[in-house]
C-alpha positions as CSV (number, residue, x, y, z in Angstrom):
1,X,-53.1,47.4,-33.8
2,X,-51.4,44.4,-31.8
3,X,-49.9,41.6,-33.1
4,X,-52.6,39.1,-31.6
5,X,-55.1,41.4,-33.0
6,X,-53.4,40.9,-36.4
7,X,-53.4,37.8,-36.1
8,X,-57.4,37.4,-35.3
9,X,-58.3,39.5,-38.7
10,X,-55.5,37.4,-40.8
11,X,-57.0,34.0,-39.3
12,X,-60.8,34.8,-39.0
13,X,-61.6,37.6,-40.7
14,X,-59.6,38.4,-43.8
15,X,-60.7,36.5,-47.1
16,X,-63.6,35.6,-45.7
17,X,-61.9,32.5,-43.3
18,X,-64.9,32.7,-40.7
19,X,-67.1,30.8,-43.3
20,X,-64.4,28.2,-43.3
21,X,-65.1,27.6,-40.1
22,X,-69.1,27.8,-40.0
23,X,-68.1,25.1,-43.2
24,X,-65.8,22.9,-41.0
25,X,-67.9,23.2,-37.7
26,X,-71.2,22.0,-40.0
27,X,-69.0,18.8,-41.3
28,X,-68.0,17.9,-37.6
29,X,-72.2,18.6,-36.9
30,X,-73.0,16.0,-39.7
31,X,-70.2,13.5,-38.6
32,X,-71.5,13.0,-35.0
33,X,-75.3,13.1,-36.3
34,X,-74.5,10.3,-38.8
35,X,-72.6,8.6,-36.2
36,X,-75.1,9.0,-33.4
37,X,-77.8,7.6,-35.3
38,X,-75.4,4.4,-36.6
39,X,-74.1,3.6,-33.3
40,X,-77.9,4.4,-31.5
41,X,-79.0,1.1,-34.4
42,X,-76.2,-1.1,-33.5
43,X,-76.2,-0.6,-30.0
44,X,-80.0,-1.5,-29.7
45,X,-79.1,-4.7,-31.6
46,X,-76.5,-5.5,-29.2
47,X,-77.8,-4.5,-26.3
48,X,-80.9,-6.6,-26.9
49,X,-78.9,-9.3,-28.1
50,X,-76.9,-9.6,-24.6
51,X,-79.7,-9.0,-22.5
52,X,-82.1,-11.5,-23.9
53,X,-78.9,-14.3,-23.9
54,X,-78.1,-12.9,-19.8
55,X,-82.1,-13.0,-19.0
56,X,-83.2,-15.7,-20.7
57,X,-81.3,-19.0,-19.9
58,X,-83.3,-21.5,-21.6
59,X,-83.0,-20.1,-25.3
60,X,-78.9,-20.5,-25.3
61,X,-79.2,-22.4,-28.1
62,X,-75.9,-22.6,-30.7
63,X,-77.2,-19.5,-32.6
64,X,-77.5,-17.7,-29.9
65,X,-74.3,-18.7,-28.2
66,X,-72.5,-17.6,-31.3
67,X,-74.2,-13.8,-31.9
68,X,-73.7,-13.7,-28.2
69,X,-69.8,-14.2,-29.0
70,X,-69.4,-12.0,-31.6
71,X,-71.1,-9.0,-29.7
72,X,-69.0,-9.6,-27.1
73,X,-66.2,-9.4,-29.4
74,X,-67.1,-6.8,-31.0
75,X,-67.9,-4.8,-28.1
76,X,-64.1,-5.7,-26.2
77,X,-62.5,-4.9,-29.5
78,X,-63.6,-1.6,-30.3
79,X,-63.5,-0.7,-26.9
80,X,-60.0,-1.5,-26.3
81,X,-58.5,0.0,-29.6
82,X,-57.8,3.6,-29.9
83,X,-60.7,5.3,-32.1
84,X,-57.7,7.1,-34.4
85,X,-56.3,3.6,-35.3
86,X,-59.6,2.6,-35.9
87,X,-60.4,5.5,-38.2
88,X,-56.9,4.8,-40.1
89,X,-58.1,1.2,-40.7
90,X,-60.9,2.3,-42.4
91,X,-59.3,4.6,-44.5
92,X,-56.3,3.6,-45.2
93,X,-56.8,-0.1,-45.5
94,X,-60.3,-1.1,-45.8
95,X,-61.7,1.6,-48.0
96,X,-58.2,2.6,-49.1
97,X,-59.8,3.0,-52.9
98,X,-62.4,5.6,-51.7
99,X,-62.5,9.0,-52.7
100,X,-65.4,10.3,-50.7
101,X,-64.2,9.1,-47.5
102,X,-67.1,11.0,-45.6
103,X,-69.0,7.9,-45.0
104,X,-66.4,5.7,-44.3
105,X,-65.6,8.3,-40.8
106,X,-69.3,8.1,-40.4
107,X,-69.0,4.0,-40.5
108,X,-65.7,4.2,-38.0
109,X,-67.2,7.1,-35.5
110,X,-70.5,5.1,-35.9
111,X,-68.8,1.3,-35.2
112,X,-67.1,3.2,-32.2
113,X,-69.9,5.0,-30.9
114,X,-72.2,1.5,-31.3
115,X,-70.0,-0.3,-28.8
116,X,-70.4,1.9,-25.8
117,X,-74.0,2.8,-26.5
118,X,-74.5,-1.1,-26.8
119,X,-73.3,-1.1,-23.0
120,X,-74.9,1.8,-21.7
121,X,-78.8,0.1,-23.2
122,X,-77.8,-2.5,-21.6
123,X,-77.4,-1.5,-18.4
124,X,-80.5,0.6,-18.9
125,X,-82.5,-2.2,-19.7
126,X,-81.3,-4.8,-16.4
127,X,-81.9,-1.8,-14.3
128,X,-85.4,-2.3,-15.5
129,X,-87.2,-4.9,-12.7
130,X,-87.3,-8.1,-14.1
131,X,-90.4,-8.5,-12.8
132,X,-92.2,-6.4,-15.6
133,X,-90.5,-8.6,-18.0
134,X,-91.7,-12.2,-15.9
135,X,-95.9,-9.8,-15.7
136,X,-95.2,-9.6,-19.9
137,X,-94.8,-13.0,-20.7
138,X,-97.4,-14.5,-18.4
139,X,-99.8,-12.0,-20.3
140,X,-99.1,-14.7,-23.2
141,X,-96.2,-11.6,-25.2
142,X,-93.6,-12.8,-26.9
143,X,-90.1,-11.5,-25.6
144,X,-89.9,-8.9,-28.4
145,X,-93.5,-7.5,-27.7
146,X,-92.2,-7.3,-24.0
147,X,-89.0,-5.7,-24.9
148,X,-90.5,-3.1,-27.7
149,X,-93.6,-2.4,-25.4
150,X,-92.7,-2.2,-21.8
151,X,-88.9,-2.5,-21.0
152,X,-87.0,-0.7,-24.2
153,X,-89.0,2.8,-23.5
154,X,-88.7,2.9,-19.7
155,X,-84.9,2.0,-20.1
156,X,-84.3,4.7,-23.0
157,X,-86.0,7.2,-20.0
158,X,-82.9,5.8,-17.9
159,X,-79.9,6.3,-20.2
160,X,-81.3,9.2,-22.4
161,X,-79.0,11.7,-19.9
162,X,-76.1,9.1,-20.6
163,X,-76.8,8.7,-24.7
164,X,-76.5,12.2,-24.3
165,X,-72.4,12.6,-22.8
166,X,-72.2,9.6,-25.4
167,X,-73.3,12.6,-28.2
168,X,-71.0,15.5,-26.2
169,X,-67.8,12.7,-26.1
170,X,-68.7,12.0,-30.3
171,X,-68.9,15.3,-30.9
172,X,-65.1,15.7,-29.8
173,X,-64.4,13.0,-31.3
174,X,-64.9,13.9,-34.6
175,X,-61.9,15.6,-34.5
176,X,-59.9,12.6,-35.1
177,X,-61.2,12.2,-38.7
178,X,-58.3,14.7,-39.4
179,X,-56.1,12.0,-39.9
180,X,-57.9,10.7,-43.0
181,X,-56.8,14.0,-45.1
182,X,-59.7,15.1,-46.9
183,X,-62.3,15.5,-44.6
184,X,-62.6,19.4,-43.8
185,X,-64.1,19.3,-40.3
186,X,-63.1,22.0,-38.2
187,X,-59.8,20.7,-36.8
188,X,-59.0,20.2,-40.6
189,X,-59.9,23.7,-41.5
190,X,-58.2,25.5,-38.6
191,X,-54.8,23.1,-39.6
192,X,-55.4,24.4,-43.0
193,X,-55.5,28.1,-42.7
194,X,-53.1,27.8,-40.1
195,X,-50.3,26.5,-43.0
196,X,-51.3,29.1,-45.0
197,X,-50.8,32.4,-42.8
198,X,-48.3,30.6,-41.2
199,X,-49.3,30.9,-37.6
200,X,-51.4,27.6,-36.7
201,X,-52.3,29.0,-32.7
202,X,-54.7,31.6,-33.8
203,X,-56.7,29.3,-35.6
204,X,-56.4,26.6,-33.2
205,X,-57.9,28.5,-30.5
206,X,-60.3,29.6,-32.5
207,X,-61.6,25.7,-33.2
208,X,-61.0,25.5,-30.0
209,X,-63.4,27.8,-28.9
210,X,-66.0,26.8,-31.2
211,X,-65.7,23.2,-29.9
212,X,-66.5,24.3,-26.0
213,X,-69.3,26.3,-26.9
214,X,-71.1,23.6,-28.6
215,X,-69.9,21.5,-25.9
216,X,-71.2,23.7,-23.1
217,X,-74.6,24.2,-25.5
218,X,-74.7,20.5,-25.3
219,X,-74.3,20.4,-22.3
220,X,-76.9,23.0,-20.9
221,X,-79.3,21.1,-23.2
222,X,-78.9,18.1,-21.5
223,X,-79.3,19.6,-18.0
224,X,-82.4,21.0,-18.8
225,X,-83.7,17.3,-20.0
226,X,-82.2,15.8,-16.8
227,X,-84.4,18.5,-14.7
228,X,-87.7,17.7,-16.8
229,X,-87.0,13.8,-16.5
230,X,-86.4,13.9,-12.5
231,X,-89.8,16.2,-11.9
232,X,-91.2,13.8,-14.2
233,X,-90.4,10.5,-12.5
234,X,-91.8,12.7,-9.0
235,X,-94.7,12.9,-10.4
C-alpha cells in the first residue's frame, strides 16, 4: 500500500471520517438553503422597492425617498465589503454572546445573498415592457396587483437561470462560515480531521471534491431548466 493510499483510508475511511463529511456537506446544504430563501425575501423587497421609486415618478414622496436611500445603501454596502468580514461582524461583534452561531451565518450569508438577488429582480423586472405595467393600471389595478399579477412572475421566468448561479456562488460560499469556529460545515470538518492525522491535503481534496460535484450537479440542474424555459418561451 502507498502512502497516498494510506493517507485516503486514515482521512476517509478509518473511524468512520466519511460520515464527517456527509455531516459537514449537510450543514453547508442547510446554510445556503436558509440563506437562499432569506436573501430570495429581501431581495424581492428591494427589488420592488427600487423599481416602483425608478418607474413611478410621481409617488417620490419623503417616505419613499428615504427607503429608496437605505436600499441603495444597503445594497452598495454589502456589495462592496468582503462577505468574510461580513460574517466576522456578525460573529464576533454583533452576536458575539451567541452560542449557536448557526443562524447568525444564515443571517450574514442571507444579508449577502439579499443584496445581489435584490439587483438581479430588478433588472428582471425593467426588462419586463413597461407597457404591461402602463395596460395594468388603466384596467383600474393598483401597482401591487400589477406587480404580484403580471410583471413579478414573467420577470422570476427571466432571472430564475441567474437566481440559480446566485445558489451555485452561495453554495461556495458557505465555506467562509469557517472563520466563526464552531460551525462544522465541510471546510470545518476537513480542517478538523486534517489537525488530527496530521496531514490537512488529503482531506482538503476530499472537501474539495465534494464541493465540485455538487457544483457540477448544480450546475447540470440548471441547464436542464435553461433548455425547458427557452422551448418554452418558443412555443
Amino acid at each position: 500500500m502507498n502512502s497516498l493510499q494510506r493517507q485516503f483510508i486514515q482521512a476517509f475511511i478509518e473511524k468512520g471520517r466519511w460520515k464527517n463529511y456527509l455531516d459537514g456537506l449537510g450543514i453547508s446544504l442547510l446554510l445556503t438553503i436558509g440563506a437562499l430563501v432569506l436573501g430570495v425575501l429581501i431581495g424581492v423587497l428591494i427589488a420592488v422597492v427600487r423599481t416602483q421609486y425608478d418607474q413611478n415618478p410621481q409617488g417620490r414622496n419623503i417616505a419613499m425617498r428615504f427607503v429608496n436611500g437605505i436600499c441603495k445603501i444597503y445594497t452598495t454596502v454589502i456589495r462592496g465589503t468582503p462577505m468574510m468580514v461580513q460574517l466576522m461582524i456578525w460573529g464576533f461583534v454583533i452576536f458575539r454572546s451567541q452560542r449557536n452561531l448557526f443562524p447568525v451565518a444564515v443571517l450574514g450569508l442571507g444579508l449577502n445573498s439579499g443584496a445581489y438577488v435584490a439587483e438581479i429582480i430588478r433588472s428582471g423586472i425593467m426588462s419586463i415592457d413597461p407597457g404591461q405595467m402602463e395596460a395594468g393600471r388603466s384596467l383600474g389595478l393598483g401597482y401591487t396587483q400589477v406587480m404580484k399579477s403580471i410583471i413579478i412572475p414573467q420577470a422570476i421566468k427571466n432571472i430564475l437561470p441567474a437566481l440559480g448561479n446566485e445558489m451555485i456562488t452561495l453554495f461556495k460560499d458557505t465555506s467562509l462560515v469557517y472563520v466563526l469556529g464552531s460551525i462544522k460545515d465541510l471546510t470545518r470538518v476537513a480542517n478538523n480531521i486534517g489537525a488530527r492525522i496530521y496531514n490537512y491535503l488529503v482531506p482538503l481534496i476530499l472537501a474539495a471534491l465534494m464541493y465540485l460535484i455538487i457544483v457540477m450537479i448544480l450546475t447540470w440542474l440548471l441547464g436542464i431548466l435553461e433548455r425547458r424555459l427557452r422551448r418554452s418561451d418558443r412555443t
